[in-house]
C-alpha positions in Angstrom: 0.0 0.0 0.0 1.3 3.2 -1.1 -0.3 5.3 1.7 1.3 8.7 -0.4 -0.6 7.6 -2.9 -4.0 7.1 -1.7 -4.0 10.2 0.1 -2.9 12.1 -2.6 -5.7 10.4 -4.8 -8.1 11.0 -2.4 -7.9 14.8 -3.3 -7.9 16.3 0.6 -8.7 19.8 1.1 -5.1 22.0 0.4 -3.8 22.5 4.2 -4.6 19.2 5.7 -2.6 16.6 6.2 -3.0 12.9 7.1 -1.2 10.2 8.6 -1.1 6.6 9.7 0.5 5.0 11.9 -0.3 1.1 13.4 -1.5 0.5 17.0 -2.1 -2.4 19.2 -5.9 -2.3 18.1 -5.9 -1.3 14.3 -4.4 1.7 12.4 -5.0 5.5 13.6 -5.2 8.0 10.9 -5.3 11.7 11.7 -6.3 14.5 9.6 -4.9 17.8 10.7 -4.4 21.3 9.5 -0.6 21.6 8.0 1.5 24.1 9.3 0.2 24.5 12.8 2.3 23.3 15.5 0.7 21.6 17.3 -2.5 21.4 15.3 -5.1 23.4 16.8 -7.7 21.6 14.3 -8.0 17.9 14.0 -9.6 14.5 14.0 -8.9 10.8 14.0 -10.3 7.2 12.8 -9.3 4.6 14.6 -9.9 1.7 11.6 -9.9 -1.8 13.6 -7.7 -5.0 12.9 -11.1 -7.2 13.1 -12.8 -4.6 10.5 -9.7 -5.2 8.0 -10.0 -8.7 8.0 -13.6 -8.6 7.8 -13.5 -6.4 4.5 -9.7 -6.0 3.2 -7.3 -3.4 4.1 -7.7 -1.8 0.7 -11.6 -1.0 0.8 -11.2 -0.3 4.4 -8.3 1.9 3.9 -10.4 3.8 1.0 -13.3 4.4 3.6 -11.0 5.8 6.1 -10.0 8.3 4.1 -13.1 9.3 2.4 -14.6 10.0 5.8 -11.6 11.9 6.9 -11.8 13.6 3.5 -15.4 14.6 4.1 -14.9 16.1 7.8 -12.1 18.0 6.3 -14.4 19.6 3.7 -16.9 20.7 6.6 -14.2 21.6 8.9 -11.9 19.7 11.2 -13.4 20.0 14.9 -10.8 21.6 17.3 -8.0 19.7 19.1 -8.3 19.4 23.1 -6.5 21.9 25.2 -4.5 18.4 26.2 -3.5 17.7 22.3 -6.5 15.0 22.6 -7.8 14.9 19.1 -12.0 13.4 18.7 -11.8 10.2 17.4 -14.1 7.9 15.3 -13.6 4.5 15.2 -14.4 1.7 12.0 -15.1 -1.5 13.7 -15.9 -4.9 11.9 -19.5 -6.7 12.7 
């Protein structure tokens, strides 16, 4: 997976930027606003190890960042006074 890729295909908003990185329970993405350090405007998607073997990394991965894509559009909700970014989370059934 060419995460680069994806993200750049998934045509974000100019000023945000998104990550990944893998966690005990699945991989986090975060969408923030470039530039600011540390973001003041944020959010995350926690997408689950059971929901990427239920239905493939690659359409999971898709998902992820077409939801992140969309809050981005409306407006990423503010980061936490203690860095805590809101998080959603993609769980399999």
């Amino acid at each position: 997976m060419d995460f680069a890729k994806q993200v750049e295909l998934a045509g974000f908003p100019a000023g945000v930027a998104v990550t990944v990185r893998e966690m005990p329970g699945g991989l986090l993405f975060r969408a923030a606003r470039a530039g600011e350090e540390p973001p003041q405007r944020g959010l995350e998607l926690l997408l689950t190890q059971d929901a990427v073997r239920m239905y493939g990394e690659g359409p999971t991965v898709a998902l992820a960042l077409e939801r992140l894509k969309k809050v981005s559009e409306a407006g990423l909700p503010a980061v936490q006074a203690d860095g805590t970014y809101q998080r959603a989370v993609f769980v399999g059934d």
